[in-house]
C-alpha positions in Angstrom: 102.5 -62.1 -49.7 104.4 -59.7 -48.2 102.8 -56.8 -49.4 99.5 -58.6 -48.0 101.1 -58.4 -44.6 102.3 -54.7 -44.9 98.9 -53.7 -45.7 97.2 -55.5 -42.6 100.3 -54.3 -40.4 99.2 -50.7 -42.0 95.5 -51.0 -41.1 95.9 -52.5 -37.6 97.8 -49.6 -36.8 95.5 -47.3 -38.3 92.5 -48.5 -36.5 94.7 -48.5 -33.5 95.4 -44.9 -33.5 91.7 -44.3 -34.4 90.7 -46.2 -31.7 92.6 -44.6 -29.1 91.9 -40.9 -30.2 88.0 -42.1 -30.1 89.1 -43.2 -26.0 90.8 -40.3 -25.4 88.2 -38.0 -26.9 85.6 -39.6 -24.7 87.8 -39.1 -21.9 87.7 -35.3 -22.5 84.0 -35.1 -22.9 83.2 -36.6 -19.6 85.8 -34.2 -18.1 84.2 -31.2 -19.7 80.3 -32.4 -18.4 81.3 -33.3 -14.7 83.1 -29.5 -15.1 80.2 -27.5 -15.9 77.9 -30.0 -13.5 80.3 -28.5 -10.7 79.7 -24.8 -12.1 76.9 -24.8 -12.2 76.0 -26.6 -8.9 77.7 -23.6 -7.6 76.2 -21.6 -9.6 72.4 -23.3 -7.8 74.2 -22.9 -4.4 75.0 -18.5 -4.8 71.3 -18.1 -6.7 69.6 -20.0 -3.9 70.8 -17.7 -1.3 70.0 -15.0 -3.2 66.8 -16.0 -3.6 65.8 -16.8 0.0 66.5 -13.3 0.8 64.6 -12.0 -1.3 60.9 -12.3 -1.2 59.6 -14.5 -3.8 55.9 -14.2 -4.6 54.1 -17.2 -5.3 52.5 -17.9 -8.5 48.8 -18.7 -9.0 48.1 -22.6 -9.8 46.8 -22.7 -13.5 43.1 -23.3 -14.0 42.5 -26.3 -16.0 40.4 -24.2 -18.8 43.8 -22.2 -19.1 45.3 -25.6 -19.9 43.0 -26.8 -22.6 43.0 -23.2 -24.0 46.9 -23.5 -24.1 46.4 -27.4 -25.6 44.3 -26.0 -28.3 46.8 -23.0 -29.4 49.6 -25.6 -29.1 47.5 -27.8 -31.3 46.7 -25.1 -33.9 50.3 -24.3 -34.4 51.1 -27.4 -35.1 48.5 -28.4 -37.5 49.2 -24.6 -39.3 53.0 -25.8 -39.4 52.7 -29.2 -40.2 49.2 -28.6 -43.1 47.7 -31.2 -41.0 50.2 -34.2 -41.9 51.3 -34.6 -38.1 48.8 -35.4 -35.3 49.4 -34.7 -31.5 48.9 -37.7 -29.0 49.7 -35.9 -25.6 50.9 -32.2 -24.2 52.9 -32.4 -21.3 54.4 -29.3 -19.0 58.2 -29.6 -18.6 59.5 -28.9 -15.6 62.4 -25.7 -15.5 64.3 -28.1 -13.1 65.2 -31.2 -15.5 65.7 -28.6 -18.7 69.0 -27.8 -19.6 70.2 -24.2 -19.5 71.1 -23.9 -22.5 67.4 -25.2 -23.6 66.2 -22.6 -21.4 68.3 -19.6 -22.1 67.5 -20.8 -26.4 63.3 -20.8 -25.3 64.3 -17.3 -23.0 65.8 -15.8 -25.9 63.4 -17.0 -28.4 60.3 -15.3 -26.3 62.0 -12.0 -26.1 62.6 -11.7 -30.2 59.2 -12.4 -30.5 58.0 -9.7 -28.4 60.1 -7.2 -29.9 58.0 -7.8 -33.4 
């Protein structure tokens, strides 16, 4: 009986000190993202300035045969990837805003190796 009791005393306090590492941890982490939302908030606020100083040309509004020609290489990519087990329901743009920039600079860094082929 007493070793019974040991053993639960034993796992109680292991759980415990898992438990409160798994706090702690999560503690960190939400330190760390409202960190680099500030840098990089600061980071929006030095580029925008720069930016309105400079002249900014605007781009031309895509055409929509652009779009289905884009749809259809998107679509032939996949089905030369996937041997035409996968099937594609709907092609949506995403916006540069809501990616993150480390998405971005991983897509930015992926278009220049491929152009250096």
């Amino acid at each position: 009986m007493q070793t019974l009791i040991f053993g639960l005393q034993v796992a109680a306090l292991g759980i415990g000190i898992v438990f409160v590492a798994l706090v702690f941890l999560i503690f960190v982490i939400k330190g760390m993202t409202k960190a680099t939302e500030l840098s990089e908030v600061k980071k929006n606020t030095d580029n925008s300035m720069i930016i309105k100083k400079e002249a900014v040309p605007q781009e031309a509004p895509l055409i929509a045969e652009d779009d289905d020609e884009i749809m259809a290489v998107i679509a032939a990519a996949v089905a030369c990837l996937t041997q035409g087990k996968l099937r594609i329901k709907t092609i949506r743009r995403v916006k540069e805003e809501n990616v993150p920039v480390w998405s971005a600079a991983g897509r930015q860094e992926t278009m220049c190796l491929r152009q250096n082929r």
